[in-house]
N, C-alpha and C positions, 0 to 999 in steps of 0.2 A: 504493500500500500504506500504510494507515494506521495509527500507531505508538500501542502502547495504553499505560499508565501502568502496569502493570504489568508488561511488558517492559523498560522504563525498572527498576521496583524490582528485579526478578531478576539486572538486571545489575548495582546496585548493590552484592544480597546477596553478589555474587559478589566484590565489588571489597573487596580489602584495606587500611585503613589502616597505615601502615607505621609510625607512632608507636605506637598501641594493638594491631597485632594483630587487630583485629575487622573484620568490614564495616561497611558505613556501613552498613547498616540495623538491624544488632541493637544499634550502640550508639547508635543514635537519634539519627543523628547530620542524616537529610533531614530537611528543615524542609518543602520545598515542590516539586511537580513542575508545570509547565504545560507544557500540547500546545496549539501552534499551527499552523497550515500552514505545513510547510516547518521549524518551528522547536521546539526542546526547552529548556526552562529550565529548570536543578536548583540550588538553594538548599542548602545545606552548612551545618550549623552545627559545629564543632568544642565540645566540653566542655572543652578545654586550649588555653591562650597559644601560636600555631604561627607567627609570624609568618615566620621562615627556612623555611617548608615548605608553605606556603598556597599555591603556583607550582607545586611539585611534584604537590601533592595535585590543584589544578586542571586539571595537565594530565592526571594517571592516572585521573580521572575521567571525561575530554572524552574521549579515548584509549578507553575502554573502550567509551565509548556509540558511539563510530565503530562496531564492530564490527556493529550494528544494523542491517540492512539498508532502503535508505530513510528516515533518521533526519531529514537535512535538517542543520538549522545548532544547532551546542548553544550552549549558552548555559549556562555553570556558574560558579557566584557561593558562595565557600568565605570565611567566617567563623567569630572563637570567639568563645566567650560563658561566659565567669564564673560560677556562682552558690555560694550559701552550701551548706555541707555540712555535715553532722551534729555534733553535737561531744556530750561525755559527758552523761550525763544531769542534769538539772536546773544546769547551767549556762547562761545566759546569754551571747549573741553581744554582743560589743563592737561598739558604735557604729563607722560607717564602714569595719569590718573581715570582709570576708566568708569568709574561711579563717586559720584559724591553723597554720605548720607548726612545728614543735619540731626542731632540731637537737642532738643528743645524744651523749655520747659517754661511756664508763662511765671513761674517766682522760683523763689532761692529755695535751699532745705528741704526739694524732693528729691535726694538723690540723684541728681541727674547726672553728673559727673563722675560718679562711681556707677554708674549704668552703662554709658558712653566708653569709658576703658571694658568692661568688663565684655562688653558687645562686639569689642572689637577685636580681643582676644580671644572671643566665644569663634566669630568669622574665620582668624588666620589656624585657631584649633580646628576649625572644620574644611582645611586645606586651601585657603586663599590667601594671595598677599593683603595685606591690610597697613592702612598708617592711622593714625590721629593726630589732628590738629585740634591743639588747646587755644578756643575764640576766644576766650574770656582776659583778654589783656588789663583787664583792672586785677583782677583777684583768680590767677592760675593756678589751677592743683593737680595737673598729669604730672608733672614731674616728681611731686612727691605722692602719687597715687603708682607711679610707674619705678621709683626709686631711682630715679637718672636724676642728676647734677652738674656731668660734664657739658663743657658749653660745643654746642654746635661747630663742625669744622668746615672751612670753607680753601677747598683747590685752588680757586682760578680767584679769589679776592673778591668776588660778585656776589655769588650764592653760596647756597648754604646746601651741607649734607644733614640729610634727618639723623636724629640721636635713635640708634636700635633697642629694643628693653621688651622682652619676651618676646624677640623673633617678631615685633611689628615697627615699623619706622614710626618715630615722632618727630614733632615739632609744638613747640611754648616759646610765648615772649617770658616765661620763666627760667628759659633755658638760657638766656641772654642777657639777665640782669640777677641783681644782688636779690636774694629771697625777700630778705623786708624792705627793699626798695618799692613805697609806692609809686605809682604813674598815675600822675598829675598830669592828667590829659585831656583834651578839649576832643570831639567829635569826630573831627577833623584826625586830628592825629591817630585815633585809634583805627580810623577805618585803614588808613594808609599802611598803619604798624599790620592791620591784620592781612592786605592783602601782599605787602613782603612776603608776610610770613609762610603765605600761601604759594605765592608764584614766585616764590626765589628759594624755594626748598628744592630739592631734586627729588622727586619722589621718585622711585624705582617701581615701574610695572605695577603700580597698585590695580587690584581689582576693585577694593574699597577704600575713600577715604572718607575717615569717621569723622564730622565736623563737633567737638563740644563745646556748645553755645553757650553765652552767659543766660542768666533769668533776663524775661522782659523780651518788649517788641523796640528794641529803640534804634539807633545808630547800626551797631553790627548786625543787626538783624536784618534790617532795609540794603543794607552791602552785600548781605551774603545773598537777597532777593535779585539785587540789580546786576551783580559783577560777578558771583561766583555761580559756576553747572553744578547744580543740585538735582540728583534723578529724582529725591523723595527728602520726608521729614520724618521722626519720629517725634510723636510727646511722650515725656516723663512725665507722671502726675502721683499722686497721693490718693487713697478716695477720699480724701477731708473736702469737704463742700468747696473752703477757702480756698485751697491749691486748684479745685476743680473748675472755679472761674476766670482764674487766672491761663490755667491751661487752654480752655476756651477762647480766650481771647487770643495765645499763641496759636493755634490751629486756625481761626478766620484770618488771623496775617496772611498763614502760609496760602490761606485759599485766594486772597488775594492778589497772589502777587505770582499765582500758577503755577506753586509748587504739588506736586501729589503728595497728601497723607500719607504713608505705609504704616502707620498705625499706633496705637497708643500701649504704653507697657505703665502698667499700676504698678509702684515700688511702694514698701512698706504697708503691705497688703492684710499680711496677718501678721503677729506676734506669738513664737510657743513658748512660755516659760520654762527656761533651762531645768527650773530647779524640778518642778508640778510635772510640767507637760503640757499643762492645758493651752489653749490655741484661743487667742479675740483679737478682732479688727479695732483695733486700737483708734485708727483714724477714718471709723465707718467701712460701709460696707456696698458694694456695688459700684461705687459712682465712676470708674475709671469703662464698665461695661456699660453703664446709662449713658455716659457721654458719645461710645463707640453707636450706640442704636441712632441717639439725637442727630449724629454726622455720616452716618452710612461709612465708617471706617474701619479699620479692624482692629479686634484686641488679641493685643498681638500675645501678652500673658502679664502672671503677675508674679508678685519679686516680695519674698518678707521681710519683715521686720528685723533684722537677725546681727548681733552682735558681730559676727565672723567676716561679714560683708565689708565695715569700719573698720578694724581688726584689719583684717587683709590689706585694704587700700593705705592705713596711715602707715604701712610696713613696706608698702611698696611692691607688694604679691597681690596682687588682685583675684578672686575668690578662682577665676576661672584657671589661675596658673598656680594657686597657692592648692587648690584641693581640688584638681582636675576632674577626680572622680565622683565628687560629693554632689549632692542633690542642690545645691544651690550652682553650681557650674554648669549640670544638666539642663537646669530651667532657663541662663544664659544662654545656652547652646540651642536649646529649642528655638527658644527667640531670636535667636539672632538668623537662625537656617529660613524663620518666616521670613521675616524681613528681607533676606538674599533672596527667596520665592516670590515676593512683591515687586521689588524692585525686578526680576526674572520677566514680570509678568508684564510691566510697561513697555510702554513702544521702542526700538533698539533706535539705538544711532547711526544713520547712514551718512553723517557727513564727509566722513571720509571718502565713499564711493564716488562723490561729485566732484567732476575737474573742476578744476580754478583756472576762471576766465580772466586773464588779464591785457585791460587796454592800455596799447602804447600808441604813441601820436606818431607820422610815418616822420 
């Protein structure tokens, strides 16, 4: 009984990825099928960084095409692959940088900065280059959330090499001034300081680079809208009502100024007491999923209350590299493989495809 390739696709269409939700056929994910005597070979391309799930995905694959009666020997070979994604119009893709994501947060003290590292570690653990960029040029904290100190080096006297610190590239204007040195800066200055910091870093082949934004919609927020390629946003919020308004107000900017949502992550969700056990929403309950219903966005997941989280960050091991294995890294990793799925799932970049027309006078 000979096995036709379309037998092969039908059970594909049928077969669910459990990251995105789709089949592998409608999100385009088969690259290649061969029929040989006796033998099946399927080629996988994943659109998101899955390295913790590329085993999984391989076996519910092979698993499936068993069911084929006469199939012979499979052979399934699962792969991701990167590409640039759309970003607002008439901006310009930064060198060496194929996705920008924007960490956001509408006030201070939701954790958003320690979400933002942890997210971006959670990305290069699931097989992607990644860097961060710390926006918050008043009050910077990757470098002590990432344990780096040394100052930025620069080859050629122009630019800057990103500082490395758990196999992701950085970059902070704290990486370039004295720790307790404030910056006593006018608007103006800051925007400038931040788009240095941005376009004179040499980023290396990132797939993602992590933007973490100060609280608030003001100055660097309207910069990173008008001059930097953002494929997506995410909000930090809290469920506390207070945090939730403010987040509000950070999410209608970003709709205004045509950035895509990729979704909201609740931090300090729940609290379990060390000592008891027992488990309460310390700062309410729902509101980071009430807000996802109110805007048609997604929830992307949520994050607890958890001493180790602190811990980790003021140590400069951030949870996902300090306890790779732990259940607090996992819930990182989850969210962060959505968000690479979202950002997967918007319109790709074709700029490059298009000559460049240029007029000269004879």
């Amino acid at each position: 009984m000979s096995i036709t390739e379309q037998q092969i696709r039908t059970v594909l269409s049928q077969t669910i990825d459990p990251t995105t939700g789709k089949d592998y056929v409608s999100e385009k994910a088969v690259q290649a099928i061969r029929m040989e005597p006796n033998q099946v070979s399927v080629e996988i391309e994943l659109g998101y960084p899955a390295k913790s799930v590329l085993e999984s995905v391989q076996r519910q694959i092979s698993a499936a095409l068993q069911a084929i009666p006469g199939i012979g020997t499979i052979q399934v070979t699962v792969r991701s692959k990167i590409i640039p994604h759309s970003v607002q119009r008439g901006v310009k893709l930064i060198p060496g940088v194929k996705n920008v994501i924007a960490v956001a947060s509408g006030k201070g003290g939701v954790g958003k900065s320690a979400t933002a590292v942890n997210l971006a570690l959670a990305l290069s653990a699931e097989g992607a280059t990644v860097g961060i960029l710390d926006a918050d040029i008043y009050g910077p904290s990757q470098p002590q959330m990432l344990g780096i100190s040394n100052h930025p080096e620069s080859l050629d006297g122009k630019t800057m090499e990103p500082v490395i610190a758990h196999g992701i590239q950085a970059m902070s204007i704290g990486l370039l001034i004295d720790v307790e040195t404030p910056m006593v800066w006018r608007g103006p200055m800051v925007t400038q300081a931040l788009l240095q910091l941005l376009n004179d870093t040499n980023w290396k082949d990132l797939d993602y680079l992590i933007v973490d934004l100060p609280p608030g919609t003001g100055d660097i927020q309207l910069t990173l809208a008008q001059k930097i390629p953002v494929t997506g946003a995410v909000i930090v919020t809290t469920p506390q009502d207070i945090a939730l308004l403010d987040a509000r107000k950070g999410l209608k900017m970003f709709e205004k100024v045509g950035i895509p949502i990729l979704g909201i992550v609740e931090n300090m969700s729940t609290h379990t007491c060390s000592n008891c056990g027992h488990t309460e929403p310390i700062f309410g309950t729902g509101g980071g999923k009430k807000m996802c219903q109110d805007y048609q966005v997604e929830f992307l997941g949520a994050l607890p209350l958890d001493i180790k989280i602190r811990e980790h960050t003021d140590t400069g091991k951030p949870s996902v590299v300090a306890e790779p294995d732990g259940k607090i890294a996992e819930t990182y990793r989850l969210i962060a493989r959505r968000i690479a799925v979202k950002v997967a799932e918007s319109a790709e970049d074709h700029s490059e495809l298009f000559a460049k027309i240029i007029m000269e006078n004879d």
